[in-house]
N, C-alpha and C positions, 0 to 999 in steps of 0.2 A: 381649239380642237386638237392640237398637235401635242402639246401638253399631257391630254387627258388621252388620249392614243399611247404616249409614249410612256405613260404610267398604267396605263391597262398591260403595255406590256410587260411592265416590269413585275407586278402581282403575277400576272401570268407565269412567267420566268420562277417566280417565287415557289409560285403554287406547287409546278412539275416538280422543283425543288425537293419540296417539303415531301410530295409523295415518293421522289424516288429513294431518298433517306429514311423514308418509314419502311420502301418494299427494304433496303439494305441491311437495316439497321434494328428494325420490329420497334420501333419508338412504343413510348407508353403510350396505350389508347387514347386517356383522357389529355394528354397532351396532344397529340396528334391531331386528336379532333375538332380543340378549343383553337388551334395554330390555323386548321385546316377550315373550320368557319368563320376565322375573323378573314383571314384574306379572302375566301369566298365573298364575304358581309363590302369586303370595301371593293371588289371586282365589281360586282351589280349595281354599288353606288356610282364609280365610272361609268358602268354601263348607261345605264339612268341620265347621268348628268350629260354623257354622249348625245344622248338621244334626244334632251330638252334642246342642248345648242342646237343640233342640225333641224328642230321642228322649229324653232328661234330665227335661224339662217333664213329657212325655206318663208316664213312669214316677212320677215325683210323685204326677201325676194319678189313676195307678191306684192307687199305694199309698194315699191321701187315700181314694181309694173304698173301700178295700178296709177300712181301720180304721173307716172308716161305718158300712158294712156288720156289720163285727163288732160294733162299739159299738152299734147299735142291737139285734142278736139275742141279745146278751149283757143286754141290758136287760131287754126280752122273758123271759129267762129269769132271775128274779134268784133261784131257790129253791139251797137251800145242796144241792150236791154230796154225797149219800151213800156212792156210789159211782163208779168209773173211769164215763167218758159217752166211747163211743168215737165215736159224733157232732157232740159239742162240741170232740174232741182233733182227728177230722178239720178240723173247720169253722177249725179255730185256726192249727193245725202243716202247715206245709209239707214240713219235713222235721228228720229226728231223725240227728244226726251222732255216732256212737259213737266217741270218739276213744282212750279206754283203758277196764280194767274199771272204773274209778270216775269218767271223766269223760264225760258227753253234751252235748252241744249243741242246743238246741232251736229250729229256724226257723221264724219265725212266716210265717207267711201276707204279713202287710204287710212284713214282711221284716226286722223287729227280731230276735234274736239272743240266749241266754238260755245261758250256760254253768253246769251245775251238776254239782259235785266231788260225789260221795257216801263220807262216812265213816264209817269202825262207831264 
């Protein structure tokens, strides 16, 4: 993030640059313009790629919560499983992916991933 901050700024720096040279100077149009869209073109790609990491960051973040969360209720409960706990399967599984009659997929919650084949 500091990287792509520290380079936004410097397009930036650039940019003011390039317009104050044109109010100065009356630079050729078609130069000015083609100057004046690429570093535009490469600002909103920083921009862009700013805003994938910190959406990136923020999903970390809740996954990180979210294994808290379980690892602490999972705690809480350490007694051994007699039976199916369809409170604990909710609390776990996000979602269950049938992909043939012998293969499922199971989505956890924090979003880890559990493929199991069943054979006779």
């Amino acid at each position: 993030m500091e990287d792509i901050d520290e380079r936004l700024s410097e397009l930036q720096r650039e940019l003011m640059t390039l317009v104050r040279l044109n109010a100065r100077t009356g630079l050729d149009a078609s130069v000015y313009s083609d100057e004046y869209a690429k570093v535009s073109a490469e600002i909103e790609l920083f921009r862009e790629r700013r805003q994938k990491l910190k959406e990136e960051t923020a999903q970390d973040s809740l996954r990180i919560d979210r294994i808290k969360g379980l690892k602490a209720y999972l705690m809480d409960n350490d007694s051994v499983l007699e039976r199916f706990d369809g409170m604990l399967f909710g609390r776990l599984i996000d979602k269950v992916m049938v992909t043939s009659l012998v293969e499922v997929t199971f989505v956890f919650k924090t979003g880890v991933e559990l493929r199991e084949v069943f054979v006779d």
